[in-house]
N, C-alpha and C positions, 0 to 999 in steps of 0.2 A: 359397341364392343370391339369390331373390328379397327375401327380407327383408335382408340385405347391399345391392341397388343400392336398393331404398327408404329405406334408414336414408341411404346416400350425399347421395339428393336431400335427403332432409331437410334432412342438416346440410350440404348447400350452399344449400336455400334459407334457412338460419337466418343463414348466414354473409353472405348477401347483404343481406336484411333488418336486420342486425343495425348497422351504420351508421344508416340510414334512421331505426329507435326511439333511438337514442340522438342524433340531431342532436334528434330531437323532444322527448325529454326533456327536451334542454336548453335551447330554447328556452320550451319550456312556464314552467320553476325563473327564468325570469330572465338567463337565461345569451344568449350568442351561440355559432353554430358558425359556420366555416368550412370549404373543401378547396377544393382546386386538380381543372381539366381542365386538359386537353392538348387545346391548340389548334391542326389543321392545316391550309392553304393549297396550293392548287398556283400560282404565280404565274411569269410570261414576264418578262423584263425591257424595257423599251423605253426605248433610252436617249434624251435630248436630244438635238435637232439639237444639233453643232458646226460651226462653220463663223470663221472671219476673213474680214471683208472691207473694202476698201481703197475710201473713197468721194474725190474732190478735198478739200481743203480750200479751193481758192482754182480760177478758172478766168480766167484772165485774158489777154491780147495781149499779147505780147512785144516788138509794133511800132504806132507812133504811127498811127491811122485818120484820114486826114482827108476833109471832106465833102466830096464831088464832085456834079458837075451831074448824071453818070447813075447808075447804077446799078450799084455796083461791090462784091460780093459778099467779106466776109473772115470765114474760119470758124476757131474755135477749138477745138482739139481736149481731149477728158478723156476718160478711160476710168475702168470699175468693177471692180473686181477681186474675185472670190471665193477664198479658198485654206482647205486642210487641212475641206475639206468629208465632214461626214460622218454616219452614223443621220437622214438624214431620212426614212425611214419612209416612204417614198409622195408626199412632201410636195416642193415647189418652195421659192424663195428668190424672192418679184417685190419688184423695186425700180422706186417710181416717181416722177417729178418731178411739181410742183407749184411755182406762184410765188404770191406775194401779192396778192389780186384775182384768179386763174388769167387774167394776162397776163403777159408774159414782157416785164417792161422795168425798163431801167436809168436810173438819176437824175443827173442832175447841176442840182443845188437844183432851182428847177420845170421844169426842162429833163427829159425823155423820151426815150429810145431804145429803140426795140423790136427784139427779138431773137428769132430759132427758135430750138429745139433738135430734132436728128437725131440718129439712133440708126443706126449704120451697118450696111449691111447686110452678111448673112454671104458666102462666095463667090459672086460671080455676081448677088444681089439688090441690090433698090433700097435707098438709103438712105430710111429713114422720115419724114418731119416730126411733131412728137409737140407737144399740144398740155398745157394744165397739167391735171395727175393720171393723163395716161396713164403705162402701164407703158414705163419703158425697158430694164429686162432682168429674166430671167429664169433661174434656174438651178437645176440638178437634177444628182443625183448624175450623172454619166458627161456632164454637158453640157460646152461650153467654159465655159475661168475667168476669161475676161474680155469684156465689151460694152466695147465702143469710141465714141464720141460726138462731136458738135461744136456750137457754139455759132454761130450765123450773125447778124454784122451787117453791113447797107447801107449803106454810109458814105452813101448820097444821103438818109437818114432822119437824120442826125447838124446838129441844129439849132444849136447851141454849140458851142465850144471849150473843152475840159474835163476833167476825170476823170467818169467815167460809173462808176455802183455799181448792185448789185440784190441779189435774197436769189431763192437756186434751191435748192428744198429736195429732199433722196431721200427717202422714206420704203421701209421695211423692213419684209413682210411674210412669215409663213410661210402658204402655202397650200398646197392639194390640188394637187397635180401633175394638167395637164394634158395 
């Protein structure tokens, strides 16, 4: 019986070995060997944020502003839309405004008009004044899908008669929810 499980190891260790001398053989003659492992992973998946979202393309008055002696307030409204949001992993959605020179003005040839921008508040709070590159919204899975916004001009700052233009940009980031 002993010399049966001895003879066993043997010719398993011969059988093991026996690869081994003959990759080297063949290597030694000139030759190449190759074989395959088996490669395995445990791996999670983590999908991309998805999300659509709906920025203005245009934000402009519906009604002719004209200059007055005092100080006569007219706000134009936009809103941001986020939908079909979804795998952001921990993460928020911040979107924020910035103008050119971070002043917030419109041109008509060397003519200037300067303008806020507010970020409205949610029930019951204040509307924000936001200055260029702060964040104007914010959004995370279970949050609301839309920021609401307006554009505020003084017709007593309105120096010409004109069409008045500017560039108000959003930028789109993904961060760490906080």
């Amino acid at each position: 019986m002993k010399k049966q499980i001895l003879t066993l190891l043997l010719s398993l260790h011969l059988l093991f070995s026996l690869p081994l001398a003959l990759s080297a053989e063949d290597l030694t003659s000139g030759g190449s060997t190759s074989g395959s492992t088996t490669v395995t992973a445990q791996t999670q998946a983590v999908n991309r944020p998805e999300f659509t979202l709906t920025l203005p393309d245009s934000i402009s008055s519906d009604q002719v502003i004209d200059r007055t002696e005092n100080h006569v307030l007219h706000d134009v409204e936009f809103f941001v839309r986020v939908g079909n949001l979804q795998y952001l992993n921990g993460k928020s959605i911040n979107i924020s405004i910035s103008a050119p020179g971070d002043q917030f003005l419109l041109y008509c040839g060397e003519h200037t008009l300067p303008y806020q921008v507010y970020r409205k508040g949610s029930a019951g709070s204040a509307d924000v004044s936001l200055r260029s590159g702060d964040v104007f919204a914010v959004f995370a899975e279970g949050s609301a899908e839309t920021q609401n916004g307006y554009v505020r001009i003084d017709s007593y700052d309105i120096d010409v008669a004109g069409e008045y233009g500017g560039v108000l940009t959003f930028t789109v980031r993904i961060a760490d929810a906080e």
